[in-house]
Each structure stands twice: as C-alpha cells, then as structure tokens.
C-alpha positions in Angstrom: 170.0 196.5 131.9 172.8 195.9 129.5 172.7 195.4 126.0 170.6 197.2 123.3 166.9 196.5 122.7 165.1 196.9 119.5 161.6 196.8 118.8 160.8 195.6 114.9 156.7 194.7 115.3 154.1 196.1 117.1 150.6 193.2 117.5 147.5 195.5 117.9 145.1 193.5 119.7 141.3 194.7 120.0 139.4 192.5 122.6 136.0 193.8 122.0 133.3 193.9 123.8 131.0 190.8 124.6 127.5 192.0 125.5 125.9 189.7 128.2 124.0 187.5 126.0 127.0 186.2 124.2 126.8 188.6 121.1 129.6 190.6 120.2 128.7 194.4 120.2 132.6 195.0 118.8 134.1 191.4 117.6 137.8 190.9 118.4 140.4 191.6 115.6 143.9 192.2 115.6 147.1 193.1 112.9 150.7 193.0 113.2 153.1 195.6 111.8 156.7 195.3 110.9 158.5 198.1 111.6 161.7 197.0 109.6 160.1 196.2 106.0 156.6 198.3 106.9 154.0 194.7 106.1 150.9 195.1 107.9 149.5 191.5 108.5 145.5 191.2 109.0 143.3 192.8 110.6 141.4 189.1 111.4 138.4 189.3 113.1 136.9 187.1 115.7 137.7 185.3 118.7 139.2 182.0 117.3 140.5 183.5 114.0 142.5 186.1 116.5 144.0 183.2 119.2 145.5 181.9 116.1 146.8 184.8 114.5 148.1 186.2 117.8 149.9 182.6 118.7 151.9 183.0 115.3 152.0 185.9 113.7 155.5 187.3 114.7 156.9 184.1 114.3 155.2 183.6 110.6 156.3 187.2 109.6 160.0 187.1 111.0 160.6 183.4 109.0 159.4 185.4 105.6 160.6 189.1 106.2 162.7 190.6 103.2 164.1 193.0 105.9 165.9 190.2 108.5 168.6 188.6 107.1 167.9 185.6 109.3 164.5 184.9 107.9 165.6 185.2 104.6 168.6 182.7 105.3 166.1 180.4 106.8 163.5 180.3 103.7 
C-alpha cells in the first residue's frame, strides 16, 4: 500500500435488537464524530431516522467542517 491514510470520523452504528414480534427491545441509533474539529453529530434513533443519517452524515459534516479547508472553501 502506498500513500498515507488518515482517519478524521468514526460513524457508531447500534443495530439493536428486534424482538420477534416486531418491537424493538433496543431501537437503532447511531452518531458521527469528527476527529479533526471534535463535533459529535446525533445520536438519532430508529430505523428510518438512522438509514438517513448513516447515508449522509460524513458527507453533510465534511461540506460544513471548520477543521477541512475544503469544506470551508466549498460553503
């Protein structure tokens, strides 16, 4: 592998656990964390509210973060 990688967000995702008569005994949730400007985003809770958040969180934060010159060029 060549190159340098760098990790600057961690997405915490929780699936929960679904009991067998469709009632959520722990709903879903999940948070991002930026690890260059230290946001935490969320928690959200729920099954729909968490597909969204997981499809666009990164992308959402990284447009708006004070700590990435690019998204700050781009707003």
């Amino acid at each position: 592998m060549t190159g340098r990688v760098e990790v600057t967000g961690a997405l915490f995702v929780d699936l929960g656990h679904q009991l067998k008569d469709g009632t959520w005994a722990r709903p879903p949730r999940a948070r991002y964390e930026c690890l260059r400007c230290h946001t935490r985003e969320g928690p959200v809770t729920g099954a729909v509210q968490v597909a969204g958040f997981v499809a666009t969180a990164r992308t959402d934060h990284r447009a708006n973060c004070p700590a990435n010159v690019q998204g700050a060029q781009a707003a």
